[in-house]
C-alpha positions in Angstrom: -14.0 -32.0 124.3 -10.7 -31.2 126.1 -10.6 -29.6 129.6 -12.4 -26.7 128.8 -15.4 -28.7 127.9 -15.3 -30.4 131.6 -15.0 -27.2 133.2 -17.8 -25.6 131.0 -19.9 -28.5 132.2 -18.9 -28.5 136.0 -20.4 -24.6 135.4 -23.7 -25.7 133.6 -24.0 -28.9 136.7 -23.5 -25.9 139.4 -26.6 -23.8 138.1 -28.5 -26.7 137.7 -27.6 -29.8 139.0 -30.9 -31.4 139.2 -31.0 -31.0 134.7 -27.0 -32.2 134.4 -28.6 -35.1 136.0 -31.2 -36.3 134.2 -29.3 -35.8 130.9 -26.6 -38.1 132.6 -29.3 -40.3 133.3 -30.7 -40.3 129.8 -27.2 -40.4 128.4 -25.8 -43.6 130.2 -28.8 -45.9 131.5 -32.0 -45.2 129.6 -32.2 -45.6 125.9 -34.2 -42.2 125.4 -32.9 -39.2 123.3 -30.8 -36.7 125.0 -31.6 -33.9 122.6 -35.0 -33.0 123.8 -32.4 -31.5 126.8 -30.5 -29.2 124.4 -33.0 -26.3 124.3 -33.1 -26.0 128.1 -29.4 -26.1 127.8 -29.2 -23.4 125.5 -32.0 -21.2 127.6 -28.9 -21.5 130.7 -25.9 -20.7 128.6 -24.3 -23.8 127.7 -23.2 -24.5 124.3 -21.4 -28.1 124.2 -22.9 -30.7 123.7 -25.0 -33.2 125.5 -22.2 -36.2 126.2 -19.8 -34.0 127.3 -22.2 -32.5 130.3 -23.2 -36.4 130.9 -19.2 -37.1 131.3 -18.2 -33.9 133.6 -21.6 -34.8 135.3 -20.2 -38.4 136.2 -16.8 -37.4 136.6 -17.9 -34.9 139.8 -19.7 -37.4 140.8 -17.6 -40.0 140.8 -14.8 -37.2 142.6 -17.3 -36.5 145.2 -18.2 -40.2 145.7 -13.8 -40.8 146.4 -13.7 -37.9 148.6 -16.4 -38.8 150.9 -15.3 -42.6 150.7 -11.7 -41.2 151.7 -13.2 -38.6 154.6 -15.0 -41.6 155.9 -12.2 -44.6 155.6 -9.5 -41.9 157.4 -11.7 -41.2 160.3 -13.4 -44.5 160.9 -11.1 -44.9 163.9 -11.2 -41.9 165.5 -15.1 -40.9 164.9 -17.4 -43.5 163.9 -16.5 -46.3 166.5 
């Protein structure tokens, strides 16, 4: 997989978030099979596989998800009271 794998993945997620999703989705929670994706895939470019677009896919959002929590917990003080 390796770091060029996660990059190639946070590329595939920026064209088309809304299909890095549901193969996260179908990766991690729902026992369905994750290859029916991989000709759409292929149609956009992207050539690794389907696990390693469900990890980058959770790993930017899990990054967003700190961000925001850390934008939010720093100005609590200052802007939300």
């Amino acid at each position: 997989m390796g770091i060029h794998g996660i990059f190639e993945s946070w590329r595939c997620f920026g064209k088309n978030p809304a299909l890095a999703t549901q193969v996260l989705i179908a990766t991690a929670m729902l026992p369905s099979n994750p290859v029916r994706y991989v000709l759409e895939l292929e149609k956009q470019g992207y050539l690794e596989d389907t696990q390693t677009l469900a990890m980058g896919t959770a790993m930017l959002y899990s990054i967003a998800f700190a961000v925001s929590y850390a934008v939010v917990s720093m100005t609590y003080g200052m802007l939300w009271i």
